[in-house]
N, CA, C and O atoms as a CHARMM CRD file, in Angstrom:
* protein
*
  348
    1    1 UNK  N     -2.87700  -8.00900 -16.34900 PROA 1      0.00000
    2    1 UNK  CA    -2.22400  -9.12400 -16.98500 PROA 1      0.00000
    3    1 UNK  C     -0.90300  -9.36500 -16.28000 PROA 1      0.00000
    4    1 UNK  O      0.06100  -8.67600 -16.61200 PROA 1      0.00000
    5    2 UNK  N     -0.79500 -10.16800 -15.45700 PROA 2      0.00000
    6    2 UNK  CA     0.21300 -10.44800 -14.35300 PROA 2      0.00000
    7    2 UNK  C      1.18200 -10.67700 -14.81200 PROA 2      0.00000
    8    2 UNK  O      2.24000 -10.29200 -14.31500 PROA 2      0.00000
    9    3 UNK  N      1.07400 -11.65300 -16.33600 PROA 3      0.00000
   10    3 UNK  CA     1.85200 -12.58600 -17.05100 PROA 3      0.00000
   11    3 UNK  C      2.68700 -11.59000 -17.99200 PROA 3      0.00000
   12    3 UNK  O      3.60400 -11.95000 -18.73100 PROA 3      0.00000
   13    4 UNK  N      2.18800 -10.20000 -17.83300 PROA 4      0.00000
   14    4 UNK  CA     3.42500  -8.80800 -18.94600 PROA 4      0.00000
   15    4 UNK  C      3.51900  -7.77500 -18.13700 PROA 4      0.00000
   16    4 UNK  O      3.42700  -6.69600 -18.72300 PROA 4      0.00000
   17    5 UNK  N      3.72000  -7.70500 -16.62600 PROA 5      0.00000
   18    5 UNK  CA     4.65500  -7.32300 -15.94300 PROA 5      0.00000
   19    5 UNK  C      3.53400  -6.47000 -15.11100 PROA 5      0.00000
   20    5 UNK  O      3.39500  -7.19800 -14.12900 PROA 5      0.00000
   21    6 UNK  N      2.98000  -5.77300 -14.98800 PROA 6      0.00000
   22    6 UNK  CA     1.90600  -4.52600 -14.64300 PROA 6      0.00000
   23    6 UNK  C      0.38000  -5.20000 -14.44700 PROA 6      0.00000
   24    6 UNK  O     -0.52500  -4.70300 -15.11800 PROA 6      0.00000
   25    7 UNK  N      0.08000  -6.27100 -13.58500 PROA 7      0.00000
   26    7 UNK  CA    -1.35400  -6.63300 -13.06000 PROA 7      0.00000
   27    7 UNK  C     -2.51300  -5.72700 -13.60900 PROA 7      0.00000
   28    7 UNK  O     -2.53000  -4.54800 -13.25400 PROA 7      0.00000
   29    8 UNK  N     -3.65100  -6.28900 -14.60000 PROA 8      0.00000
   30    8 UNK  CA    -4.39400  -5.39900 -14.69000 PROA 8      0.00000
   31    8 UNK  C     -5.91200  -5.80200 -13.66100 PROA 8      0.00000
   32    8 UNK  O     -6.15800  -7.00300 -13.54100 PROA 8      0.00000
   33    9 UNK  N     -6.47000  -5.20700 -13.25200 PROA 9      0.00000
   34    9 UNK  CA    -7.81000  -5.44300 -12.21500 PROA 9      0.00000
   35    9 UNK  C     -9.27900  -4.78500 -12.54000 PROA 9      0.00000
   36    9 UNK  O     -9.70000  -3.67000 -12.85000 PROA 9      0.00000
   37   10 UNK  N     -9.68800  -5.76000 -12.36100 PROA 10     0.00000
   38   10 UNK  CA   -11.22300  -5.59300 -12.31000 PROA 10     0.00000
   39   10 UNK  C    -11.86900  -5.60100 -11.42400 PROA 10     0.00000
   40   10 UNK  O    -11.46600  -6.13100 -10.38800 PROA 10     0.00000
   41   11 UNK  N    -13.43500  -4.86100 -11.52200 PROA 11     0.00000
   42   11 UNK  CA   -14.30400  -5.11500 -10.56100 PROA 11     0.00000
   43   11 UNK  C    -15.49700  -5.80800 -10.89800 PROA 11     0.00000
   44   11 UNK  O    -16.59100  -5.52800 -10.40900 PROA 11     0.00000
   45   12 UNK  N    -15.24900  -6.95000 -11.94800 PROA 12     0.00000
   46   12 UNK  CA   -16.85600  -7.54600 -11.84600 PROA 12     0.00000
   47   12 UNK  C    -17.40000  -7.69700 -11.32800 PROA 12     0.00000
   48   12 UNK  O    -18.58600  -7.47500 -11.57300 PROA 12     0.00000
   49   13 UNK  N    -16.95400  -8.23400 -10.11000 PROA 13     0.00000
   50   13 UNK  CA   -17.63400  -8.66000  -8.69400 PROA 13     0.00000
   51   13 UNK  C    -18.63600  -7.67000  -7.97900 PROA 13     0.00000
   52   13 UNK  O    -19.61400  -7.78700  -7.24000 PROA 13     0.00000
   53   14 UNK  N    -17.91800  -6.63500  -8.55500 PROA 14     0.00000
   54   14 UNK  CA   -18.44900  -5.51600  -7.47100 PROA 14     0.00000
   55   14 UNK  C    -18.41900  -5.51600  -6.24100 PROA 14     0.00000
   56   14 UNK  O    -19.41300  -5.55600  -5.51700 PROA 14     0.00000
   57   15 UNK  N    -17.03000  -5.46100  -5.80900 PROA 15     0.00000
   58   15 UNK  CA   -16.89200  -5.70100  -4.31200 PROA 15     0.00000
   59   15 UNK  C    -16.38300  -4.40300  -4.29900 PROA 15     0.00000
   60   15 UNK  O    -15.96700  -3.71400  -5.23000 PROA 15     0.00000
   61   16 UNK  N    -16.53900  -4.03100  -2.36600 PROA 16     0.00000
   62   16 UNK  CA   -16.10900  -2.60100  -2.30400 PROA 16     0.00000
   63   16 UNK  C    -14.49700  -2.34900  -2.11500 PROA 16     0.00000
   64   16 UNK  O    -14.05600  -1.29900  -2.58100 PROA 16     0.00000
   65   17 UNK  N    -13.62900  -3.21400  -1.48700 PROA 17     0.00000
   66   17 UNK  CA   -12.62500  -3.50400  -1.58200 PROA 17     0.00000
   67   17 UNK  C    -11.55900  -4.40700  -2.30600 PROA 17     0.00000
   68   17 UNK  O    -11.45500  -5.50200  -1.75300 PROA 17     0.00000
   69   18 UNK  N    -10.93300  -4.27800  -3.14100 PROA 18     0.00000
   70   18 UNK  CA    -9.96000  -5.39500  -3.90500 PROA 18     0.00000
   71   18 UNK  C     -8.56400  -4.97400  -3.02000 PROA 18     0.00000
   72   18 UNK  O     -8.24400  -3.84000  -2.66500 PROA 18     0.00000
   73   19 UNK  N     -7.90600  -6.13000  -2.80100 PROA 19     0.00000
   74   19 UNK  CA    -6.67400  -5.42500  -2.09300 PROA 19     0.00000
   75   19 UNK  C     -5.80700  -6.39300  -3.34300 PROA 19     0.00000
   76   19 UNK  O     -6.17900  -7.41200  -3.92500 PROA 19     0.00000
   77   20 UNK  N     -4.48500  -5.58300  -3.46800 PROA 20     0.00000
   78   20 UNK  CA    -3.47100  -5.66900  -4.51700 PROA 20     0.00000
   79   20 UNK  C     -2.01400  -6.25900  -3.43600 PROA 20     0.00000
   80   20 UNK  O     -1.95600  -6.07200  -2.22100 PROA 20     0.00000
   81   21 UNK  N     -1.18500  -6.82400  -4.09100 PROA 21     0.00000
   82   21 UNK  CA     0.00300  -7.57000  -3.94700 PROA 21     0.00000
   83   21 UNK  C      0.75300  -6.42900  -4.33600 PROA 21     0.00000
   84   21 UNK  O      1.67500  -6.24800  -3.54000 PROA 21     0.00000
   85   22 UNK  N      0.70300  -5.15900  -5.71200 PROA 22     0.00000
   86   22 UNK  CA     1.90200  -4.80100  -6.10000 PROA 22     0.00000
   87   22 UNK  C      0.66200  -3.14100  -5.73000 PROA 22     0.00000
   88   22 UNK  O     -0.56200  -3.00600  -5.74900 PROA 22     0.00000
   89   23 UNK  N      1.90100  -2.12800  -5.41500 PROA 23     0.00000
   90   23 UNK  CA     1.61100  -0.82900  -5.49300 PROA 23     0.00000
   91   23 UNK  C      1.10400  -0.24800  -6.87400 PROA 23     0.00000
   92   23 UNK  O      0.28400   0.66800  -6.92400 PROA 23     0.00000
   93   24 UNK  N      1.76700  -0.97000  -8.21800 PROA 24     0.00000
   94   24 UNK  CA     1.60100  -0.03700  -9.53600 PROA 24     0.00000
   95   24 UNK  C      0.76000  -1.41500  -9.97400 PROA 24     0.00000
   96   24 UNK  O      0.96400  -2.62100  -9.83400 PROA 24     0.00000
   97   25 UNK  N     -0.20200  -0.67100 -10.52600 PROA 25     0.00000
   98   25 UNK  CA    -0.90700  -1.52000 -11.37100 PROA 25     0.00000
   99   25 UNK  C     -2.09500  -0.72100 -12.16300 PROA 25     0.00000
  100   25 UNK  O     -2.10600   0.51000 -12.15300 PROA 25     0.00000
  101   26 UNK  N     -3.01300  -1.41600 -12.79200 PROA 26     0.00000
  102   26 UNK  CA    -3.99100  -1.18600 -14.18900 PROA 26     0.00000
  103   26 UNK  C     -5.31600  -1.02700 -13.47100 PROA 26     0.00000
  104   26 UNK  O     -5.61300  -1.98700 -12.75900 PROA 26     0.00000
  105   27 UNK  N     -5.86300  -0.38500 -13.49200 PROA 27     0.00000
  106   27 UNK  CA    -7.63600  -0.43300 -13.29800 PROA 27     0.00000
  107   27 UNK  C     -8.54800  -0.77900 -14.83800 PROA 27     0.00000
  108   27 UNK  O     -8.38300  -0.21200 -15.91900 PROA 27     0.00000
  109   28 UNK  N     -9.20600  -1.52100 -14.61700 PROA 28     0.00000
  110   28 UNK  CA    -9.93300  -1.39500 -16.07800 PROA 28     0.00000
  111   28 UNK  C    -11.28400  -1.34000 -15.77100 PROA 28     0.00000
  112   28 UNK  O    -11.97700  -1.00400 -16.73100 PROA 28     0.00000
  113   29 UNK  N    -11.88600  -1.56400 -14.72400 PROA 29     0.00000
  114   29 UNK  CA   -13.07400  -1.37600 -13.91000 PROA 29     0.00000
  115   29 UNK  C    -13.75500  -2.67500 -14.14700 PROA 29     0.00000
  116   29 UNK  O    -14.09500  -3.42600 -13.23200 PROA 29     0.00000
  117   30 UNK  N    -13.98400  -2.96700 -15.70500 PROA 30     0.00000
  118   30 UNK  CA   -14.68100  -4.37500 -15.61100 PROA 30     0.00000
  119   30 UNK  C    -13.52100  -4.94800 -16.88000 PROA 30     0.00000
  120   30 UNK  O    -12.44100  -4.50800 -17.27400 PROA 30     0.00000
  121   31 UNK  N    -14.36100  -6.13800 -17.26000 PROA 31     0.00000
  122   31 UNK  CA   -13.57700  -7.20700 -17.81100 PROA 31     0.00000
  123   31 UNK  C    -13.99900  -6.31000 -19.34800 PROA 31     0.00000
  124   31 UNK  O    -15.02100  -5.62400 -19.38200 PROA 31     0.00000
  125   32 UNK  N    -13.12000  -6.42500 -20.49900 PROA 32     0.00000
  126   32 UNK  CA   -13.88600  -5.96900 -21.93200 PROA 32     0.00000
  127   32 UNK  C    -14.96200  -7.01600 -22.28400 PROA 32     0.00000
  128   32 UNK  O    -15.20200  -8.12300 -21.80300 PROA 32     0.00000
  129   33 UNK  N    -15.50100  -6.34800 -23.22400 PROA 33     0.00000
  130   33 UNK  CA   -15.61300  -4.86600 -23.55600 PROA 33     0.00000
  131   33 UNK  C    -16.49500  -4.12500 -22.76800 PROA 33     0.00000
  132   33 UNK  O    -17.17700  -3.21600 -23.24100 PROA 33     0.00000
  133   34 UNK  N    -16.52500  -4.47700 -21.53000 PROA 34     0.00000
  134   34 UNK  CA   -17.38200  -3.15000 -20.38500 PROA 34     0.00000
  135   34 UNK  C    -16.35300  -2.62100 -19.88000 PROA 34     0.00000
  136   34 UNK  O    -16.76300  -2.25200 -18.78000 PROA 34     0.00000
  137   35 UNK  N    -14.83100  -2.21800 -19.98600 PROA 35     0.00000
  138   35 UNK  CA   -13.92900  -1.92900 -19.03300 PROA 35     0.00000
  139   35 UNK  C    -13.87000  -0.33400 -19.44100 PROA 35     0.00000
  140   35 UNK  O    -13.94700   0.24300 -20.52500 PROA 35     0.00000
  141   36 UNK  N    -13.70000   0.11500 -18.09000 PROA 36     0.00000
  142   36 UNK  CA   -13.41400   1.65500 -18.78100 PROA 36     0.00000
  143   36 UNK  C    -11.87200   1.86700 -19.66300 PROA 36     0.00000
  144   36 UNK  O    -11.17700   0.96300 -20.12600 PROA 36     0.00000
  145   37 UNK  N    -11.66400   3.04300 -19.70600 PROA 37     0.00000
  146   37 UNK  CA   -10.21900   3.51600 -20.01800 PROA 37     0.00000
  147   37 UNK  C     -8.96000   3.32900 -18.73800 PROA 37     0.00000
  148   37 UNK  O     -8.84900   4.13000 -17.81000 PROA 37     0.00000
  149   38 UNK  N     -8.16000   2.22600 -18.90600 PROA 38     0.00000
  150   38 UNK  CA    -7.27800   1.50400 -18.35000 PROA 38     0.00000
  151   38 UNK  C     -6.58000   2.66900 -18.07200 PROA 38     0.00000
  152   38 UNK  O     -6.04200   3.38700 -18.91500 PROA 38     0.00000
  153   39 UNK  N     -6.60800   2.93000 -16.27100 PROA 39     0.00000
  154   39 UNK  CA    -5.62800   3.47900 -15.57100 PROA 39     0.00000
  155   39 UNK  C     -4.72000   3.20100 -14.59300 PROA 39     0.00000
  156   39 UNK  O     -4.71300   2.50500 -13.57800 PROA 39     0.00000
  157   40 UNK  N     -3.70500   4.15600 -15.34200 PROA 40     0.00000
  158   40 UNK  CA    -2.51900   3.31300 -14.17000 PROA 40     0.00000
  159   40 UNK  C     -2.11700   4.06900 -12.70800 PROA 40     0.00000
  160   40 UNK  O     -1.61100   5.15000 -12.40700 PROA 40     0.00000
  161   41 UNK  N     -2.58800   2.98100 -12.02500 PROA 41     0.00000
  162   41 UNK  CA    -2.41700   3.22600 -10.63500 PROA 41     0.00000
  163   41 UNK  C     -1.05300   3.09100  -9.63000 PROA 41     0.00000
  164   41 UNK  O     -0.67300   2.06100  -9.07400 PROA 41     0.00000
  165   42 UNK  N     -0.41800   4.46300  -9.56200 PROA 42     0.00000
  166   42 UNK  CA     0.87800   4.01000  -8.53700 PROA 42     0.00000
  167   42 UNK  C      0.57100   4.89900  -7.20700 PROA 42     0.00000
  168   42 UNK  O      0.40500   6.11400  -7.10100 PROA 42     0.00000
  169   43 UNK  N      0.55700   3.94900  -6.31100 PROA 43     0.00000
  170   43 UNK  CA     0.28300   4.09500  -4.74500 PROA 43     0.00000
  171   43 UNK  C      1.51300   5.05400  -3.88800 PROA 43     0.00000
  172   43 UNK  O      1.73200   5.35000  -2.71400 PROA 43     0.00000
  173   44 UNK  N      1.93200   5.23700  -4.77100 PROA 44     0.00000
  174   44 UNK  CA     3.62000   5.66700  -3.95600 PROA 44     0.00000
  175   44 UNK  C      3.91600   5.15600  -2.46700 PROA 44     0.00000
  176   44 UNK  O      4.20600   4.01000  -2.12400 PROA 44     0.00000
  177   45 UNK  N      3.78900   6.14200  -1.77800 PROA 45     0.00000
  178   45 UNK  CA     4.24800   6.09000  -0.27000 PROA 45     0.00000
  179   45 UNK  C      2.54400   6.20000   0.48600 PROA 45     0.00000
  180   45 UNK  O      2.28300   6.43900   1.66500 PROA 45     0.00000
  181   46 UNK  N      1.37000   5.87500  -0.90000 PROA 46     0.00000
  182   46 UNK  CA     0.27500   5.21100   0.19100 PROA 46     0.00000
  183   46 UNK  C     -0.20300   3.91500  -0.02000 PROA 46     0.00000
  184   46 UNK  O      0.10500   3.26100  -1.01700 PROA 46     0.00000
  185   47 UNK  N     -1.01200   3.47000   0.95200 PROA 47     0.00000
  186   47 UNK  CA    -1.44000   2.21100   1.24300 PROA 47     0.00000
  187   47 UNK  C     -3.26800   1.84500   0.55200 PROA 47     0.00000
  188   47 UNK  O     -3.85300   0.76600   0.46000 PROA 47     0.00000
  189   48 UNK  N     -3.60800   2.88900   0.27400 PROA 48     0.00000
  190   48 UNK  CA    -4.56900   2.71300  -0.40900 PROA 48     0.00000
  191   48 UNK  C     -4.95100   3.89100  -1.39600 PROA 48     0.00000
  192   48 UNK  O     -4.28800   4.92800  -1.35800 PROA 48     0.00000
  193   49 UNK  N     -5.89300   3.76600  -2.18400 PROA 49     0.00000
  194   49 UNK  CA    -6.31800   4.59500  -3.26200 PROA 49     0.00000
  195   49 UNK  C     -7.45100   4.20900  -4.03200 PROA 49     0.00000
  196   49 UNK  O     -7.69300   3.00700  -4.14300 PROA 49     0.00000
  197   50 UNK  N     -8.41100   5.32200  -4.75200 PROA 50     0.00000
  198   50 UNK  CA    -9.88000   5.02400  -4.97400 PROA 50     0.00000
  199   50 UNK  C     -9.51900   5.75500  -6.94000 PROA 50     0.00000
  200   50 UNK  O     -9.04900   6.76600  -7.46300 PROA 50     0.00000
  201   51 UNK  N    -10.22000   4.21200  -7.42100 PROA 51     0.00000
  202   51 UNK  CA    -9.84100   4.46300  -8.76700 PROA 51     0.00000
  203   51 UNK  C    -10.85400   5.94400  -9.19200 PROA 51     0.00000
  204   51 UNK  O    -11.90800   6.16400  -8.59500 PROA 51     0.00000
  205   52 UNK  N    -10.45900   6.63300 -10.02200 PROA 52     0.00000
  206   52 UNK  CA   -11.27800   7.69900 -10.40900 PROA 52     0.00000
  207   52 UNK  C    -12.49800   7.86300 -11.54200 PROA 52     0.00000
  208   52 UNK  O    -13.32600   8.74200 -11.78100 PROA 52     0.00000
  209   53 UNK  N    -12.23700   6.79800 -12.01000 PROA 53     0.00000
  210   53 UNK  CA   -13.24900   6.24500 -13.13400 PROA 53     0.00000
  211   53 UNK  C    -14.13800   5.25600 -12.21000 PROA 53     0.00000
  212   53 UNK  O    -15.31000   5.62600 -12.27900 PROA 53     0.00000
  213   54 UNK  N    -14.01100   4.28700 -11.48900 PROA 54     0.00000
  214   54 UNK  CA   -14.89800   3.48300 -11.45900 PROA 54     0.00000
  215   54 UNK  C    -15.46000   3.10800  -9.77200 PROA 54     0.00000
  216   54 UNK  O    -16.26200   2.29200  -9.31700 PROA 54     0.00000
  217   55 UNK  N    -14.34100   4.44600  -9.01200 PROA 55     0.00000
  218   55 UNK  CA   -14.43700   4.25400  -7.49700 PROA 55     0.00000
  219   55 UNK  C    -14.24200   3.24200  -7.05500 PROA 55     0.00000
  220   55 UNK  O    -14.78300   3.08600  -5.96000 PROA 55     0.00000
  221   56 UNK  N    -13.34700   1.92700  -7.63300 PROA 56     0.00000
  222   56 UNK  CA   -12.73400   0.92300  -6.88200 PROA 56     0.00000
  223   56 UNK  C    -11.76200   1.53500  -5.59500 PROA 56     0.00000
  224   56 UNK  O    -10.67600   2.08900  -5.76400 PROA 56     0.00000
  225   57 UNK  N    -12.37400   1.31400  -4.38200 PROA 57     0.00000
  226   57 UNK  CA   -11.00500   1.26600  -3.25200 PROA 57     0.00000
  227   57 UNK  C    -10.04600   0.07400  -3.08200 PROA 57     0.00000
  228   57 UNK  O    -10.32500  -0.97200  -2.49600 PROA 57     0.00000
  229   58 UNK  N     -8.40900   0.49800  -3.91200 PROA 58     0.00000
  230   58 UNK  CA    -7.65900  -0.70400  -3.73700 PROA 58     0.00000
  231   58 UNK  C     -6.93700  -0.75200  -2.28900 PROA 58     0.00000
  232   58 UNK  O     -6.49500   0.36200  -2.00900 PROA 58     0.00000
  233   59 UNK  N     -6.78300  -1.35700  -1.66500 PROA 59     0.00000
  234   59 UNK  CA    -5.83800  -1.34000  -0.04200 PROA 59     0.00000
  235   59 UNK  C     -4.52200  -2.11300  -0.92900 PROA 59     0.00000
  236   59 UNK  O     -4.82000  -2.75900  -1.93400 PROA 59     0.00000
  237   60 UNK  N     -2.95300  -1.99900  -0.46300 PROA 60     0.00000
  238   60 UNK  CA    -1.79400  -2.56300  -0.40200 PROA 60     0.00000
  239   60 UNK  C     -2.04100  -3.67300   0.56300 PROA 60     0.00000
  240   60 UNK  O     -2.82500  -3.62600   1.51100 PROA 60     0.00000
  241   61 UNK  N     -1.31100  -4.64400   0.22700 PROA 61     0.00000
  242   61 UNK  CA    -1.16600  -5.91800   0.83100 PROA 61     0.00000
  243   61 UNK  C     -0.20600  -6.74200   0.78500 PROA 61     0.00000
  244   61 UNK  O     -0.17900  -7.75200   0.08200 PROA 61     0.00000
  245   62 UNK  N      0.83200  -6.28400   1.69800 PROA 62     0.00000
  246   62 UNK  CA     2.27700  -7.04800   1.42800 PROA 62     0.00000
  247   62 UNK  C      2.47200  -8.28700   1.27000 PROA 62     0.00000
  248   62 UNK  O      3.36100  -8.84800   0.63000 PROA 62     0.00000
  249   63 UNK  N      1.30400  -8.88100   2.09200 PROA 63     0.00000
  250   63 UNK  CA     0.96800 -10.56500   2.12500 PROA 63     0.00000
  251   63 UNK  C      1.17600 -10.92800   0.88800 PROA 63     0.00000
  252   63 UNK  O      2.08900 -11.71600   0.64400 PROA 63     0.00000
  253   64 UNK  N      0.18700 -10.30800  -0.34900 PROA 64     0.00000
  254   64 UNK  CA     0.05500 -10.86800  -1.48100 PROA 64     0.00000
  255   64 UNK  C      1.15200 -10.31300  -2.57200 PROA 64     0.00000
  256   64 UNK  O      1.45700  -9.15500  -2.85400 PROA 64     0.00000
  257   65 UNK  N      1.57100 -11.41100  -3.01700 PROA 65     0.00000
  258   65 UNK  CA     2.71300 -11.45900  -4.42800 PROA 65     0.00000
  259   65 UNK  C      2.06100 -10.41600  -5.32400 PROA 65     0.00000
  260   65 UNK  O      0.87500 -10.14400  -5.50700 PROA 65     0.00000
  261   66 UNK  N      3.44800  -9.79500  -5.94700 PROA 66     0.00000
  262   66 UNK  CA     3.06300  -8.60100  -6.78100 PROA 66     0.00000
  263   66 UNK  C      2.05900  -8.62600  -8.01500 PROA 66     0.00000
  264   66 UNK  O      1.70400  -7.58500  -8.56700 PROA 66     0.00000
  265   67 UNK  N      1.64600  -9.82400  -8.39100 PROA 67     0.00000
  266   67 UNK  CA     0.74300 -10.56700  -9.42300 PROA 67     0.00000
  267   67 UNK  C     -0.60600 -11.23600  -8.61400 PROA 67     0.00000
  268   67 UNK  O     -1.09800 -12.29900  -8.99500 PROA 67     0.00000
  269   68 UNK  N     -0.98000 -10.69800  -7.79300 PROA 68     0.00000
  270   68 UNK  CA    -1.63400 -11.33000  -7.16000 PROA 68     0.00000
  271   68 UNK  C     -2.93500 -10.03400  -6.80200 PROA 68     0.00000
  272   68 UNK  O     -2.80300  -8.81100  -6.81300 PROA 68     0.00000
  273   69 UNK  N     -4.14500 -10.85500  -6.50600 PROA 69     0.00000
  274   69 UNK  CA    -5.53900 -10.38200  -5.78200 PROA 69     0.00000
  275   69 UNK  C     -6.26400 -10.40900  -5.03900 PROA 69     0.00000
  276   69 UNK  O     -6.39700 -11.60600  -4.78600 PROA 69     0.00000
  277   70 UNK  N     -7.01400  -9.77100  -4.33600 PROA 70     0.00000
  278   70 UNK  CA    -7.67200 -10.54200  -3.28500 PROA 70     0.00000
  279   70 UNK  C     -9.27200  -9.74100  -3.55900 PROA 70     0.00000
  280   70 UNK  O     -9.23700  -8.55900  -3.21900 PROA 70     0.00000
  281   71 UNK  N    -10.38600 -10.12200  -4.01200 PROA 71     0.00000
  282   71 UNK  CA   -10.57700 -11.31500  -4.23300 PROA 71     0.00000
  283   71 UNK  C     -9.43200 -11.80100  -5.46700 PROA 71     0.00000
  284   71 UNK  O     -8.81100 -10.90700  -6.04300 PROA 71     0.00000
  285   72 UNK  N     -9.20700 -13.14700  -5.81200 PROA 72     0.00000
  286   72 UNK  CA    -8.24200 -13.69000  -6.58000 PROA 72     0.00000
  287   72 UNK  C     -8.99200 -13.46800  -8.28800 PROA 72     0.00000
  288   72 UNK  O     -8.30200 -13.31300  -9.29600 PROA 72     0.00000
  289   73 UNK  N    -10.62400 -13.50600  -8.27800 PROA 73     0.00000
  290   73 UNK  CA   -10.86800 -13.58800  -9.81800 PROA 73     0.00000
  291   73 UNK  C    -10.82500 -11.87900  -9.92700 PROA 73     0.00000
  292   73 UNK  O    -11.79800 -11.54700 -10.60500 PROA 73     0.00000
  293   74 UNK  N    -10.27300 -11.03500  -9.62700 PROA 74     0.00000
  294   74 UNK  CA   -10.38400  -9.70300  -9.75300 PROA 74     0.00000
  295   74 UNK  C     -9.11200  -9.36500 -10.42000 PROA 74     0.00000
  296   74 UNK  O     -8.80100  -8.21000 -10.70900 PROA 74     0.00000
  297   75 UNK  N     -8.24100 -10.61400 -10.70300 PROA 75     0.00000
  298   75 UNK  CA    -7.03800 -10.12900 -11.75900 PROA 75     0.00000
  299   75 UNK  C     -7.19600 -10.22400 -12.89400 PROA 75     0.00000
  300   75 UNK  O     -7.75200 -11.32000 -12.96800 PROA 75     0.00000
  301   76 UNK  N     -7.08700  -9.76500 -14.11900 PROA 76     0.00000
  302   76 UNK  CA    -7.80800  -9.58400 -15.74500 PROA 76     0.00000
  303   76 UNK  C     -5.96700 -10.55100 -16.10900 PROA 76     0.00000
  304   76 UNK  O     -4.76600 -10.41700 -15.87100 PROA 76     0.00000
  305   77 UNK  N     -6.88400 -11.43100 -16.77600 PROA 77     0.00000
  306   77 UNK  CA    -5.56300 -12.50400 -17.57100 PROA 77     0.00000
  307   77 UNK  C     -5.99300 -12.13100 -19.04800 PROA 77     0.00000
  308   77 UNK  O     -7.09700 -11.89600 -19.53800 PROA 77     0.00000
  309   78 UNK  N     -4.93900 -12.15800 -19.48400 PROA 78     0.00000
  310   78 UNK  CA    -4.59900 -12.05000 -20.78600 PROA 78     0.00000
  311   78 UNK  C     -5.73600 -13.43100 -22.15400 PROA 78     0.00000
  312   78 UNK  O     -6.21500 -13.09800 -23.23800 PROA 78     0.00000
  313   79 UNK  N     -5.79400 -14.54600 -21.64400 PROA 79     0.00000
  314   79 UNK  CA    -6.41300 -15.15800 -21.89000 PROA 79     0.00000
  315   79 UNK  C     -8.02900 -14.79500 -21.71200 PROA 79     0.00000
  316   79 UNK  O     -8.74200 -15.37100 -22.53300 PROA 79     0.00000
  317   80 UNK  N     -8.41600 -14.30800 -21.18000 PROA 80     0.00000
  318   80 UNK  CA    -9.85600 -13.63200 -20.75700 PROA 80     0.00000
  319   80 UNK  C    -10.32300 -13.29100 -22.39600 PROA 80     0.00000
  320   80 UNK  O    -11.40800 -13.58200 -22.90100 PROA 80     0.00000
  321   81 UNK  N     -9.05300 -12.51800 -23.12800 PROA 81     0.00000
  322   81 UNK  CA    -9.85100 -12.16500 -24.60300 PROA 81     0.00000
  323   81 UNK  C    -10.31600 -12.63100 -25.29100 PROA 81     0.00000
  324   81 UNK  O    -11.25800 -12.36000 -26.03600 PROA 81     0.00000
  325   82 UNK  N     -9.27900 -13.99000 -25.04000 PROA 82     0.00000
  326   82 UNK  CA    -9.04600 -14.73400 -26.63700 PROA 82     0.00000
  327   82 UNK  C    -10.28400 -15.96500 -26.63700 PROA 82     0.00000
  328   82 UNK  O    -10.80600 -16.25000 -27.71500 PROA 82     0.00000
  329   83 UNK  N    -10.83400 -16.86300 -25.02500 PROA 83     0.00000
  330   83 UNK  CA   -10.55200 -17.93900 -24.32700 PROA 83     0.00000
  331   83 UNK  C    -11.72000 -17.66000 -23.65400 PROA 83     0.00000
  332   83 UNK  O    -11.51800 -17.39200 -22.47000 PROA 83     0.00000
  333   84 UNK  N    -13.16000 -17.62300 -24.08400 PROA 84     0.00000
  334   84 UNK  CA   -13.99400 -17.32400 -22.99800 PROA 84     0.00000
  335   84 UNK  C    -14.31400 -18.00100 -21.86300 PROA 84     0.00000
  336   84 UNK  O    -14.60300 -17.61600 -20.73000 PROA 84     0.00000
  337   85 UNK  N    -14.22600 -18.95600 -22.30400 PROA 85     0.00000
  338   85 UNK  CA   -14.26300 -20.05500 -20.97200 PROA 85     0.00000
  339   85 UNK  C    -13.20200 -19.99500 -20.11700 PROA 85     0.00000
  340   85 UNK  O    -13.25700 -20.63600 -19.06700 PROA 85     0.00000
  341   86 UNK  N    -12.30700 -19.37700 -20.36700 PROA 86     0.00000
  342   86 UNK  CA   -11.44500 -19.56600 -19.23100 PROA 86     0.00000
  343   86 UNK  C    -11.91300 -18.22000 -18.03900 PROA 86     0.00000
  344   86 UNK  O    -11.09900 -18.04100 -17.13300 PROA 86     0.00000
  345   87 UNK  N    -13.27500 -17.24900 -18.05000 PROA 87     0.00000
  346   87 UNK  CA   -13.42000 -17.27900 -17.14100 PROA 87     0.00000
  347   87 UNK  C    -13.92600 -17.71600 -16.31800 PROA 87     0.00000
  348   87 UNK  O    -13.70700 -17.31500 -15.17500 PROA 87     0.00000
């Protein structure tokens, strides 16, 4: 949820790579209610890391703004709960 400070990410897609804009951020693996138990991911002084629940490999990507995704629908918005259509 980009929009309360800490990006949370998904893998619906099921892609093997998501690359991230910010080092600290949320894994939830999928969108709810399939998401696992939301972990928080800080990269420190690395450039990539493999979630432990759901084996997402995230890469760092300075290119992209700290609220930001690549693929782009792999960021979980807050609206996703309430708002089904808005995915």
């Amino acid at each position: 949820m980009a929009d309360q400070g800490v990006p949370h990410i998904h893998n619906d897609p099921g892609v093997p790579v998501i690359h991230v804009g910010s080092k600290e951020f949320m894994c939830i693996g999928a969108t709810p209610p399939l998401d696992h138990p939301h972990v928080f991911i800080d990269m420190g002084y690395e450039t990539e890391v493999v979630c432990s629940y759901c084996s997402t490999l995230f890469k760092y990507d300075p290119s992209l703004k700290a609220n930001e995704a690549r693929p782009a629908e792999c960021l979980w918005h807050n609206s996703f709960a309430t708002d089904p259509a808005s995915r």
